[in-house]
N, C-alpha and C positions, 0 to 999 in steps of 0.2 A: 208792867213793862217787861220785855225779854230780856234774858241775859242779864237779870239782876242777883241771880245766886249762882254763887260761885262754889266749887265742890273742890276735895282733897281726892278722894279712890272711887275714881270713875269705873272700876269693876262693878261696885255698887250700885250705879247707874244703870250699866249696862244688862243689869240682870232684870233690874225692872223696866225699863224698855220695850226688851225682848216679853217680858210679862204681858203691858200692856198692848204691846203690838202685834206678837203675832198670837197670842192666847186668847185675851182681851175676855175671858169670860169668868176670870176667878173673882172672886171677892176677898176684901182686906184682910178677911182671917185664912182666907187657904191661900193667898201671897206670902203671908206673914209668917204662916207652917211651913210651907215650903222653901223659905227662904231661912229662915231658923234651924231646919234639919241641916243647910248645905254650909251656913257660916258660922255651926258650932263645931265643924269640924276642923274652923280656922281659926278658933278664938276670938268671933266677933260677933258682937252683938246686933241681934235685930229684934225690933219692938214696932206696935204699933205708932210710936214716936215717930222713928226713924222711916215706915211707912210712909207716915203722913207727910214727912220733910223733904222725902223723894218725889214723890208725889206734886207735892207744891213746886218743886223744881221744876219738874219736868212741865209740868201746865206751862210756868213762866218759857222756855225756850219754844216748845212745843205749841203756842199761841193759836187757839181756831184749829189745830189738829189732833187734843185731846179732847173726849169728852164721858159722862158718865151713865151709864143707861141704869136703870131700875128695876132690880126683881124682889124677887120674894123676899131671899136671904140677904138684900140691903144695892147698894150701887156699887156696880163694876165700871171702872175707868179704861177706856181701849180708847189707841188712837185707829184713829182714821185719816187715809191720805190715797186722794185720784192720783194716781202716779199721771193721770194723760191732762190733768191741771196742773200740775208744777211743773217748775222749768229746772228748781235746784234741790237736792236732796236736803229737807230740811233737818234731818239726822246731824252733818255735822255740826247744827249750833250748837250742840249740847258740850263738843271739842273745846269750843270759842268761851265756855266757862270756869274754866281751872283757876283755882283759887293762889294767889300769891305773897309773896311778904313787900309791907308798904317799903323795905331798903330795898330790896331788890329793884323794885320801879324806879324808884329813886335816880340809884345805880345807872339802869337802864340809859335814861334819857342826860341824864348826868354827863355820861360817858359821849353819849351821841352828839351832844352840844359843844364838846371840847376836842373832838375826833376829827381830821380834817384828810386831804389825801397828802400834807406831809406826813415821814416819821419820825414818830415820838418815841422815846423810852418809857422805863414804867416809871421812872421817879419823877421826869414827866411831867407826865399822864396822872401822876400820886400828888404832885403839888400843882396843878390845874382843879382837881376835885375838890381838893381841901378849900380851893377860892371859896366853895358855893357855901361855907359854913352852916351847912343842914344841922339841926338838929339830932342829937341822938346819935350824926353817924361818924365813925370812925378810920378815916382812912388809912391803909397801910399797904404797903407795895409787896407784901405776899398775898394779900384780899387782893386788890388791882390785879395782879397777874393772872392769878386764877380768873379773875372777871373775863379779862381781856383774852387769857385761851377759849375761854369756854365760846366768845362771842366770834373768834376765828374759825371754832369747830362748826358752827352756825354759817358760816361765810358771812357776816359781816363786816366784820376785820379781816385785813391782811397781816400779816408776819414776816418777819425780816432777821436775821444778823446784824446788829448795829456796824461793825466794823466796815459792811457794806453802805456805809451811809453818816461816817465820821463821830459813832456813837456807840456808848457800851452795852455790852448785853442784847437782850432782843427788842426790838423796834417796834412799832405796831401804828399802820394806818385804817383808814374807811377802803373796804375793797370796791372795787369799781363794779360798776352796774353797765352792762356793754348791753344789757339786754333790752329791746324794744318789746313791750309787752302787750301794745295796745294791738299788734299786728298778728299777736297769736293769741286771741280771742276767741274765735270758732276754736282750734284746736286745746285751747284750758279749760272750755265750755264741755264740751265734748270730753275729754279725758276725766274731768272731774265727777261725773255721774255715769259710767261703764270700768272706771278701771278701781282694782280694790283699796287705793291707796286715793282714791280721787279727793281725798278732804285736803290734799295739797294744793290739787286745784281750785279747791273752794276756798284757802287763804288767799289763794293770787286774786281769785274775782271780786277780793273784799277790797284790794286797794283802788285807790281815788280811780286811777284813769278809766275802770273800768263799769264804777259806779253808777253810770246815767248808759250805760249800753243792755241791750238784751240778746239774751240769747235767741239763735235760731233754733237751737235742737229741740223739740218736746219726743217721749217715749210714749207706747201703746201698752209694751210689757216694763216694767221698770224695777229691776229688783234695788232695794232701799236700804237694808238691811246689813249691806256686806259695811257699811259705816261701820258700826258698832265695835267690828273686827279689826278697823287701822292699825293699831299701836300693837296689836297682836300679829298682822300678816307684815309691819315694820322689821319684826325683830324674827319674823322666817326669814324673811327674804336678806338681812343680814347674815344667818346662818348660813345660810346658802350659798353668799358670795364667796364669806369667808372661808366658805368649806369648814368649819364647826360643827362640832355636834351641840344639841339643843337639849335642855330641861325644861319635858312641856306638864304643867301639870294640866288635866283632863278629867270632864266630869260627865258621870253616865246617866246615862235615863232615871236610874233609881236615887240620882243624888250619891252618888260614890266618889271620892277623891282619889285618881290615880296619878302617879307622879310618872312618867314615860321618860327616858332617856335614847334619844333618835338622833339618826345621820341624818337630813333633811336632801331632797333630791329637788323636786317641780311642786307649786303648786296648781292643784285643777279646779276647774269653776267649770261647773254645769250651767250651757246655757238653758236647760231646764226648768230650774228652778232657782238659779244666783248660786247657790250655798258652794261654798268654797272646802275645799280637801288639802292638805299635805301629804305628798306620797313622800314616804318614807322609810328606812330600815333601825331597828331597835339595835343599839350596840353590841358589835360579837354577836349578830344573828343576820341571815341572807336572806331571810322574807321579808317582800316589799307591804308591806301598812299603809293605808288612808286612814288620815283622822282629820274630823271634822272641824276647822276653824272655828266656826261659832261655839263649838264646847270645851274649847282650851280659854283657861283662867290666866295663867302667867307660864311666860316663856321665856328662859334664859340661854344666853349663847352661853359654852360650854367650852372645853378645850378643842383643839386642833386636831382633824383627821388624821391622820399619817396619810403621807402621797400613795401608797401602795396601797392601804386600804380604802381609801378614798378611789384609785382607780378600780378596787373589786367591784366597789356598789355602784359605780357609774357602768361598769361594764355588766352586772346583775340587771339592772337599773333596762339597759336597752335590750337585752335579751325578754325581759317579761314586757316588755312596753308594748310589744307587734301583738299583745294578743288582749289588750285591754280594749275594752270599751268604756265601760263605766269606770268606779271603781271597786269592782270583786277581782279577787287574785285566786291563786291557787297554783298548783301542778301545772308547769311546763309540759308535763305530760298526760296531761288529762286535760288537754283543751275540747272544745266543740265546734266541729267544722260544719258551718250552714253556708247557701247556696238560696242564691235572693235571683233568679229572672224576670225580669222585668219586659215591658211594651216599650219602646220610644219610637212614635211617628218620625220620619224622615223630614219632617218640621220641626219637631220638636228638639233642636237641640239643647235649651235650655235645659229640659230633663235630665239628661247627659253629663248635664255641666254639673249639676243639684247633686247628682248622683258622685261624680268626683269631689265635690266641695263637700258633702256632710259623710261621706266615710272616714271613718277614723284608722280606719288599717285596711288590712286586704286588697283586692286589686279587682278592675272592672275586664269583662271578658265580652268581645262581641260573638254571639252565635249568629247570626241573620241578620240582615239587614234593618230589620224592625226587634231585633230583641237584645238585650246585653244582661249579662247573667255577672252579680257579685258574690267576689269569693271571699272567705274570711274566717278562720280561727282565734275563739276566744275565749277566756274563762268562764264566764257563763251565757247561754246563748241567749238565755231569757232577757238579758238587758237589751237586746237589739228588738226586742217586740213593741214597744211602743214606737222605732222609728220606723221597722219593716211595717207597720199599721199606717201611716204616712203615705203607703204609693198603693192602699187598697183600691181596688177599679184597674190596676197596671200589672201587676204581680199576674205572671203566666206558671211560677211554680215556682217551690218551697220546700227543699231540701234542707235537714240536720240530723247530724249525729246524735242530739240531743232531743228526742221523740217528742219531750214535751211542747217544746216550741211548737213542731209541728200539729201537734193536735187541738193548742191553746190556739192557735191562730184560725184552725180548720175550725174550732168551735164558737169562735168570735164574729167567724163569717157564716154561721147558721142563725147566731142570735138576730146578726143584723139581717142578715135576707128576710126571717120571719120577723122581727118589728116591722121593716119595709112593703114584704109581700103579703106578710101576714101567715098565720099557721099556729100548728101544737107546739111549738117548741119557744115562742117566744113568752118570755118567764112575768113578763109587765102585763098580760092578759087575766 
């Protein structure tokens, strides 16, 4: 059955995941190497055990989406999943298994049972609990307090001043629920599987009302993956608000642990590919950084910007912004200015439209009634060739200051004439 194991450091999870999912081709002893290089540098053990325990986990959540294929050197486990056959990202069950302590639960429902929309105080609240004569558990109105903050900080409770309500110290009710939920359905459905935090909306689709309903949305492209990364882009996006700097620790292609300390600005999401970026600046440093979400282990919010420095980097921040595409930075002064002219029939406005909606900077120019030419300065111009390849058949000419673009493109368009026309030059002959 799913959701029968219950996990402590879902770090650990999450690496073999990412293993089975998007690798899917190693076998148990080069997981096991490669996961040993990276968490003896953390003081934690990995074994073929703890393989196998992962492993078993993940089958159970992962149900009908794991499976094992057969080679030489033994069975590789990769999941597999039609993104245009589900409706919900099966990733966040792996969320819905976190291991906890049997008082806590206790606590929990304890609490919820004797919790009404009067207020209470904690002594209370401390002798309502004590009614239930649980075993083992100990009630005390420093444990109660702390309970009862922690479930306000959750918005479950509300909070109060007693004096405001004929009572000492602080109060504490059931917060009200104003929210009708069954009526934004399409919009939780939807949120929950495009946005990188969507595993919130996958808690809300777990309650009752919404149980026996389906969704309308299915996807053709479905990136699945940005799961993995919740609890990590949680605590960007906390940084961010707060205007804090961040302790992100980060790991590289070779298995290198590097500890980064950053002002955290925007994060970006390639609809290309899903994978997710933090732009960012290294403390006491003016260059703007991208690092890749899915390679940050643990992120800690840090202390407070100062307002002044805080307004450098946001003002850094938009001055390099007009010349981004992807994310490669560099020299404000060594940008590369390309020049994209395009066809658009005098029907075709949609083009028009394509053409203002996927630019990401620069500005649209009409030459002719049939022609509109984009302009655009950027760090590098190569990043713009896979979309300038997008309106092949339309492109009337192809200006940049950056030669290569232009000759990479002129040379894309001889491979293809000769595959299509045929000739010396096409390299599949």
């Amino acid at each position: 059955m799913p959701y029968n194991e219950l996990i402590n450091d879902y770090e650990f999870v999450r690496d073999y995941l990412r293993e089975f999912y998007i690798y899917g081709y190693r076998t148990k002893e080069e997981t096991v190497s490669k996961q040993s290089r990276k968490h003896t540098q953390e003081n934690k053990g990995t074994s073929n055990r703890s393989y196998e325990d992962k492993k078993r986990q993940i089958r159970s959540w992962l149900l009908g989406y794991i499976e094992d294929k057969k080679y030489v050197d033994g069975y590789v486990p990769y999941i597999s999943i039609d993104s245009r056959e589900i409706v919900h990202n099966p990733l966040y069950r792996t969320f819905k298994t976190g291991r906890f302590l049997k008082n806590d639960i206790l606590t929990y429902f304890c609490l919820m049972d004797c919790m009404t929309a009067e207020w209470l105080s904690v002594s209370e609240i401390t002798s309502l609990l004590s009614g239930y004569n649980l075993n083992n558990v100990k009630w005390s109105e420093k444990k109660v307090r702390e309970k009862l903050r922690h479930y306000v900080n959750f918005g479950i409770l509300k909070t109060d001043q007693g004096k405001a309500h004929g009572k000492k110290g602080e109060v504490y009710a059931l917060a009200e629920n104003k929210m009708e939920l069954s009526s934004w359905m399409d919009a939780i459905s939807f949120f929950s599987e495009v946005n990188q935090l969507g595993v919130i909306g996958s808690f809300l689709l777990d309650k009752k009302e919404f149980r026996k309903k389906e969704s309308v949305f299915y996807f053709k492209h479905h990136y699945l993956l940005h799961a993995l990364d919740s609890e990590v882009v949680l605590t960007l996006l906390q940084g961010i608000r707060k205007k804090c700097y961040l302790e992100i620790t980060v790991w590289s292609r070779r298995q290198q642990k590097n500890i980064l300390e950053v002002f955290p600005v925007k994060i970006y999401v390639s609809t290309q590919n899903g994978r997710a970026y933090l732009a960012c600046f290294k403390r006491n440093k003016d260059s703007l950084l991208f690092l890749r979400v899915d390679t940050m282990q643990n992120v800690v919010v840090k202390d407070s910007c100062e307002e002044d420095v805080y307004e450098a980097f946001e003002k850094n921040y938009e001055n390099r912004k007009q010349y981004l595409w992807g994310v490669e930075t560099g020299d404000t002064k060594k940008v590369s200015h390309v020049e994209m002219t395009v066809f658009v029939g005098q029907d075709e406005g949609y083009m028009l439209q394509r053409l203002e909606r996927e630019k990401r900077n620069g500005h649209i120019e009409q030459v002719s009634e049939t022609q509109y030419k984009y302009v655009v300065d950027t760090y590098n111009a190569m990043e713009l060739l896979p979309w300038i390849r997008t309106f092949t058949g339309r492109i009337t000419n192809l200006e940049s200051s950056n030669q290569l673009l232009k000759e990479k493109f002129e040379e894309d368009m001889k491979q293809m004439y000769a595959m299509y026309i045929g000739g010396d030059n096409y390299a599949g002959e």
